[in-house]
Structures are given as structure tokens and as C-alpha cells.
N, C-alpha and C positions, 0 to 999 in steps of 0.2 A: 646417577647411580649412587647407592647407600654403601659410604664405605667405614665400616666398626671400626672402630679406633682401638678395641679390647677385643679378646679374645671370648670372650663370656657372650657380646655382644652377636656375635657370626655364630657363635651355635643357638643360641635364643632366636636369631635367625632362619636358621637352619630346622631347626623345630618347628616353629609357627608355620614354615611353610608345609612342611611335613604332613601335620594335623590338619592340614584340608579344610574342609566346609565344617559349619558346626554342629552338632549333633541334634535329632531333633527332639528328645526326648521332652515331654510333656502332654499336654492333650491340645489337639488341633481342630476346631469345626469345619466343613467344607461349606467357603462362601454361600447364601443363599439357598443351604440346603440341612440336612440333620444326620448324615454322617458324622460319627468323632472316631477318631483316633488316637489312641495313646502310645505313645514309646517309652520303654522303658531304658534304665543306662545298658542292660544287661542284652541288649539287642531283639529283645519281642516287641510285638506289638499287637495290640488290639482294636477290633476294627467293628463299630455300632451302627446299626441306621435301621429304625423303623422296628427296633424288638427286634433285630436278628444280629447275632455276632458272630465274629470269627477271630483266629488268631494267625500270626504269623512270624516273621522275622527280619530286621530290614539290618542294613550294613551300607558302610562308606564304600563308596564307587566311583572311579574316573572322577573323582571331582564332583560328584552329586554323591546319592541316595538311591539304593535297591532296595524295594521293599518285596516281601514274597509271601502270599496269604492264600489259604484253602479256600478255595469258592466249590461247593458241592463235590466236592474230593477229588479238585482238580489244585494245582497248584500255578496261580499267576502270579507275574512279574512286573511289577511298577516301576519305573524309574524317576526321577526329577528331583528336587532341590530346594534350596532354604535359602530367602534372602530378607533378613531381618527376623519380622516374625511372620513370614508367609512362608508356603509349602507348598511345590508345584507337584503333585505324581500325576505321569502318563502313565495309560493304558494300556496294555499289547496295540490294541486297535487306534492308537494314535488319539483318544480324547485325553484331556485334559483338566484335569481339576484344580482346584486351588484352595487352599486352608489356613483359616488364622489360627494362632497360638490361643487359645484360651485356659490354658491353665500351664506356668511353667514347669517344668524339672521338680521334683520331689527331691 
């Protein structure tokens, strides 16, 4: 167990744990495919593949990533997470996708 020896130490602690996963803001490609997506710091996101776009909005969740986008004026819900520089969102329907970082944080 990590035990501060300062006081400065246990809130810096305390923080980091706080702030969760990290934020995904940049642009991400989906492995093997031509999807991209961009987050921006200010919580939207844009979403490309094949000439057609959409927008939406994602936020910190349980420890992951909610992402929420118009698909023909209906509103879905993504879920998944960052580790390192990959990106996992699921589906309503349980598929899964995966995305590298390719362009960091502005």
C-alpha cells in the first residue's frame, strides 16, 4: 500500500484517481476499415465513413467512455474505452469496434 509521506502527495492522489480514464480527444481510424472519428476537449464528436457524416457527443462513464450520435434521427449509444492509444466502442447490438489514434489532441 502507497503511504504519502506529505500531505500534497494524498491529494495529488486523490485527484489522479478522480480523473479516470483519459480523454479521447483527437482523431481515431477504425482498424481495417475508413471510419474516423474526432473528439473534441469540449465533449463532441464527429463521426466520417464513406462521404457520410454525423455528429454527436461522448462524456466520461463508469470508468469508460459514452459516446451518443444521430444515425437518421435516431440517437445511439456507444460505450467502451481507451487503452494506450486504442479505442474500444460497443454497439447497442453488442459488436465491437476498435480505433487507433491517428491524429493527437489539438
Amino acid at each position: 500500500m502507497l503511504e504519502p509521506r506529505h500531505p500534497a502527495s494524498l491529494a495529488f492522489l486523490i485527484l489522479l484517481a478522480a480523473c479516470g480514464s483519459p480523454a479521447p480527444t483527437g482523431k481515431w481510424q477504425e482498424i481495417g476499415k475508413t471510419e474516423v472519428l474526432e473528439f473534441f476537449p469540449d465533449g463532441r464528436v464527429s463521426i466520417a465513413d464513406q462521404g457520410i457524416a454525423t455528429t454527436g457527443n461522448w462524456t466520461k462513464a463508469e470508468g469508460g467512455l459514452k459516446v451518443q450520435a444521430r444515425y437518421v434521427g435516431v440517437i445511439v449509444t456507444f460505450t467502451g474505452g481507451l487503452r494506450g492509444d486504442t479505442l474500444r466502442l460497443v454497439a447497442p447490438d453488442g459488436e465491437t469496434s476498435f480505433y487507433l489514434r491517428v491524429e493527437p489532441p489539438k
